[in-house]
C-alpha positions in Angstrom: 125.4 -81.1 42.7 127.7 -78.4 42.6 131.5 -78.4 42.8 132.4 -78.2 46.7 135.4 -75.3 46.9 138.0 -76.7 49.0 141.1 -74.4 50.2 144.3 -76.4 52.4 145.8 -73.7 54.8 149.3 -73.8 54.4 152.8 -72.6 56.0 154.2 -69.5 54.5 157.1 -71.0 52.2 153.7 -72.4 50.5 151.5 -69.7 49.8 152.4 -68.9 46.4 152.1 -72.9 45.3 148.9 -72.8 46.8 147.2 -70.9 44.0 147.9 -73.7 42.0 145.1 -76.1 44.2 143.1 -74.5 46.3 139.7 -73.0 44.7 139.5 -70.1 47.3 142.2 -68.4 50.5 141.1 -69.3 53.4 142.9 -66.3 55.8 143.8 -66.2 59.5 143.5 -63.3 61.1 145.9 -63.4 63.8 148.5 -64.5 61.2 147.5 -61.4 59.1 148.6 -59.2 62.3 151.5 -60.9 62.9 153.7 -61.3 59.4 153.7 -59.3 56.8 154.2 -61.9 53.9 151.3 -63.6 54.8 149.7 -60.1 55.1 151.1 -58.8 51.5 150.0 -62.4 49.9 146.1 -61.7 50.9 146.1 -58.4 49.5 147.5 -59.4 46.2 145.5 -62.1 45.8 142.6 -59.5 46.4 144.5 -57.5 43.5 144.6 -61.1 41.1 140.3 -61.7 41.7 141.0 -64.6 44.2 138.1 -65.0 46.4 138.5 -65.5 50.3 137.0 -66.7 53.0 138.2 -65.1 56.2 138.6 -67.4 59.9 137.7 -65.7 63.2 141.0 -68.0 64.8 139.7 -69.3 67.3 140.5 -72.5 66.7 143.7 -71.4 66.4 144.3 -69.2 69.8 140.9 -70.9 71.9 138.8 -67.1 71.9 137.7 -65.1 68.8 140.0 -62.6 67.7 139.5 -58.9 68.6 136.5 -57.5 66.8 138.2 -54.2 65.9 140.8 -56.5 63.9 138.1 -58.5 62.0 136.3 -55.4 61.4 139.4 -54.0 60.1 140.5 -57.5 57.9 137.3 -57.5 56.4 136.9 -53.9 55.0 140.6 -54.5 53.9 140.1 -58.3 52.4 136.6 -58.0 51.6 136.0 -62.3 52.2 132.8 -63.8 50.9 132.8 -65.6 53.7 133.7 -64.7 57.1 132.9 -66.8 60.1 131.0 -65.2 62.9 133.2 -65.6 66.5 132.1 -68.2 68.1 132.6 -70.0 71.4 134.1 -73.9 71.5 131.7 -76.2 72.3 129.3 -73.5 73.9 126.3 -73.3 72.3 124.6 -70.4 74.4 127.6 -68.0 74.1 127.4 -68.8 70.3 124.3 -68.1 69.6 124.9 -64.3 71.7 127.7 -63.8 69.7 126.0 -64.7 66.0 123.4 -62.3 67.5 125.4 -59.6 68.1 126.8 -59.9 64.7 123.2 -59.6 63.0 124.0 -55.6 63.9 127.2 -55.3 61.8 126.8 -53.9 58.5 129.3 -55.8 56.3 130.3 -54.4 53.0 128.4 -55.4 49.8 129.3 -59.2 49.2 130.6 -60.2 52.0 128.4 -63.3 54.0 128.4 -63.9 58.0 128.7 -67.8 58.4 127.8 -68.7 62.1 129.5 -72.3 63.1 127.3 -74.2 64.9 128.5 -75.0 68.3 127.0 -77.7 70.5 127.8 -80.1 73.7 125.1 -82.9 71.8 122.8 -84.3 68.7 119.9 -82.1 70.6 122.1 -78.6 70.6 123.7 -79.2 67.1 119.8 -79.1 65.9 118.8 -76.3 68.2 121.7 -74.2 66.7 121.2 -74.7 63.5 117.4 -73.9 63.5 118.3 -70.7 65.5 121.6 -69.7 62.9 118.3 -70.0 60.7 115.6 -68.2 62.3 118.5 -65.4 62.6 118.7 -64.7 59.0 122.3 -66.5 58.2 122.3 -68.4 55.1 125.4 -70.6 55.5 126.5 -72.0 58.4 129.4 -73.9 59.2 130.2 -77.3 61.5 133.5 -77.7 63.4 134.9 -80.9 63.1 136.4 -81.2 66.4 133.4 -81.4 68.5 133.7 -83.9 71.7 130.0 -85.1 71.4 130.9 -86.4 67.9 132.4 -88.8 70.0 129.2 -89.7 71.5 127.2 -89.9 68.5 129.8 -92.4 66.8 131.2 -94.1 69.9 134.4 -95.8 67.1 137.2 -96.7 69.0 139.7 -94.5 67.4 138.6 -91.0 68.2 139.6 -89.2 64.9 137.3 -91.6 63.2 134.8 -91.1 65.7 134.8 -87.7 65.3 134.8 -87.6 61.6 132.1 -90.2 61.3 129.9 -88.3 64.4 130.0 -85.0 62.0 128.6 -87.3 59.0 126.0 -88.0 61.4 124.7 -85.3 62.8 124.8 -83.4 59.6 122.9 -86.4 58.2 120.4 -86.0 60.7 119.6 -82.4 60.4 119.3 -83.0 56.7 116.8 -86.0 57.1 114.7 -83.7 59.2 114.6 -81.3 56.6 115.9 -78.6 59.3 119.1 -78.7 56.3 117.6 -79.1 52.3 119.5 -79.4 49.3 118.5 -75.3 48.9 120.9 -74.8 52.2 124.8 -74.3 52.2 127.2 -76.0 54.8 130.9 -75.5 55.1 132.9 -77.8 56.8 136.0 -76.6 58.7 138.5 -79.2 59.3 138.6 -82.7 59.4 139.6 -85.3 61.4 140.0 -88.3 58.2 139.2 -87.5 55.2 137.5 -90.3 54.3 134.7 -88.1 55.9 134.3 -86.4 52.9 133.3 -89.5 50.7 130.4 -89.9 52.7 128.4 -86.8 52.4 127.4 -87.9 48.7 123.4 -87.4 49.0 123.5 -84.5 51.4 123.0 -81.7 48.5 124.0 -78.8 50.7 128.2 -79.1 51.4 129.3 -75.7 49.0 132.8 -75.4 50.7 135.6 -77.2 52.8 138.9 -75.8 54.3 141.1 -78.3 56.2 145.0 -78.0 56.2 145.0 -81.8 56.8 147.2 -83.3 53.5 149.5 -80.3 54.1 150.1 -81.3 57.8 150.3 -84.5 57.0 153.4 -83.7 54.1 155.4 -82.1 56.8 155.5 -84.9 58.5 156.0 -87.5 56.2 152.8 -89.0 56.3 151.5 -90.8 52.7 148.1 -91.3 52.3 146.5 -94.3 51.6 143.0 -94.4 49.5 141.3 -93.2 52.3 143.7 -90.4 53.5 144.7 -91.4 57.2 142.9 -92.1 60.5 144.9 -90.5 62.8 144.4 -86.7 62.5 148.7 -85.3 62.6 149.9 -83.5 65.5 151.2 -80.5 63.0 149.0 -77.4 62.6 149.4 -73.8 61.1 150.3 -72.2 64.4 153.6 -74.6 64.7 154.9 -74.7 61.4 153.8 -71.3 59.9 157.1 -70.6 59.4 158.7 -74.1 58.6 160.8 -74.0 55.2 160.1 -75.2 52.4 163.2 -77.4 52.0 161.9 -79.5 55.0 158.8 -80.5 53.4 158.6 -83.2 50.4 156.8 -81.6 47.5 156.4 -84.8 46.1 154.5 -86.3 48.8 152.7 -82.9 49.5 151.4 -83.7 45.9 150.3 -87.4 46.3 148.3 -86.1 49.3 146.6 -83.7 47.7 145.9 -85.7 44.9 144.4 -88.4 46.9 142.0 -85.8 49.0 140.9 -84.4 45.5 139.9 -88.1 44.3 138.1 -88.5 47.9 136.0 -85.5 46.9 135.5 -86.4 43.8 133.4 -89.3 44.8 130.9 -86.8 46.5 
């Protein structure tokens, strides 16, 4: 199996250490039109060879961003990835949108990724098969899904959640809808412990989840497993936090202990 790409989004005081761990730059694009560091870090990173995977936000603001801005990031960034807009939790709306996209003509090299949106088991699988009958050859699961909730009814929520995305994944996979020839990124996580568990599903090529960061800032160590309780902290809150309020030191046992949960995919 290939080495999964991972990339933590962090606060702007941390942009230049993240070069130093993350295997791709995962950008924002509502935080590229609203501060020019974070816009001037993207495009010398694009000057450096860095590759990038560019977000539609709306997990961050609730609606895809603008098209005319994503149109415009996109010719300017030129991600490998970029994440079709979708709608939370709507499947139907979803599937229009990843549809209309089909007409866009990207530039050379850069690949649409659809993220599968669904109320249930039955419209995680309908989605997918569509994304697939559409021509998209990655697609991408959302980890905050409320029927993950109903497919691992676990007490605790965030575990729920994280073990729910396990098993619907698992389940497209041992219906062959997903093969070891597919690719899957993740976005997000709950716990991640979720990671460790994906070990014989040969189709997980990247991760982004700013979850060791978020739990740094605030003062949250993990433990062998990471944490499960998902932190209240999140890009949007602490973009502009400094980095004097953050413990490096624990910023570094956390990512340490996500890379060895990885490592035992």
């Amino acid at each position: 199996m290939q080495k999964i790409k991972i990339s933590h989004e962090v606060p702007k005081c941390l942009l230049d250490e993240s070069l130093h761990f993350n295997d791709y730059n995962y950008a924002l694009p509502h935080l590229l039109d609203k501060d020019e560091t974070y816009e001037n870090f993207f495009y010398e990173s694009k000057k450096l060879g860095i590759e990038c995977y560019l977000d539609n936000s709306v997990h961050e603001n609730g609606v895809p961003y603008k098209t005319d801005r994503l149109l415009y990031w996109i010719e300017e960034l030129l991600p490998t990835n970029f994440f079709v807009p979708d709608i939370i939790e709507n499947m139907s709306e979803s599937i229009v949108k990843a549809k209309e996209w089909t007409k866009f003509l990207l530039p050379d090299g850069v690949e649409k990724v659809p993220v599968v949106q669904a109320k249930s088991l039955k419209e995680a699988i309908e989605c997918t098969q569509i994304y697939k009958d559409l021509g998209y050859k990655k697609l991408a699961y959302p980890y905050a899904s409320s029927y993950y909730n109903e497919v691992s009814n676990h007490p605790n929520k965030d575990i729920g959640k994280a073990l729910g995305r396990v098993q619907v994944i698992s389940k497209i996979y041992e219906m062959g809808l997903l093969t070891k020839n597919d690719r899957i990124h993740l976005l997000g996580t709950s716990c991640p412990f979720e990671f460790s568990l994906y070990k014989d599903i040969e189709c997980i090529e990247s991760i982004d989840t700013s979850n060791p960061v978020m739990c740094a800032i605030e003062n949250i160590r993990y433990n062998h497993l990471g944490i499960h309780n998902k932190p209240k902290s999140n890009l949007n809150t602490h973009f502009d936090i400094d980095v004097k309020d953050i413990d490096l030191s624990l910023l570094g046992h956390n990512l340490n202990i996500f890379k060895q949960i990885i490592n035992t995919i």
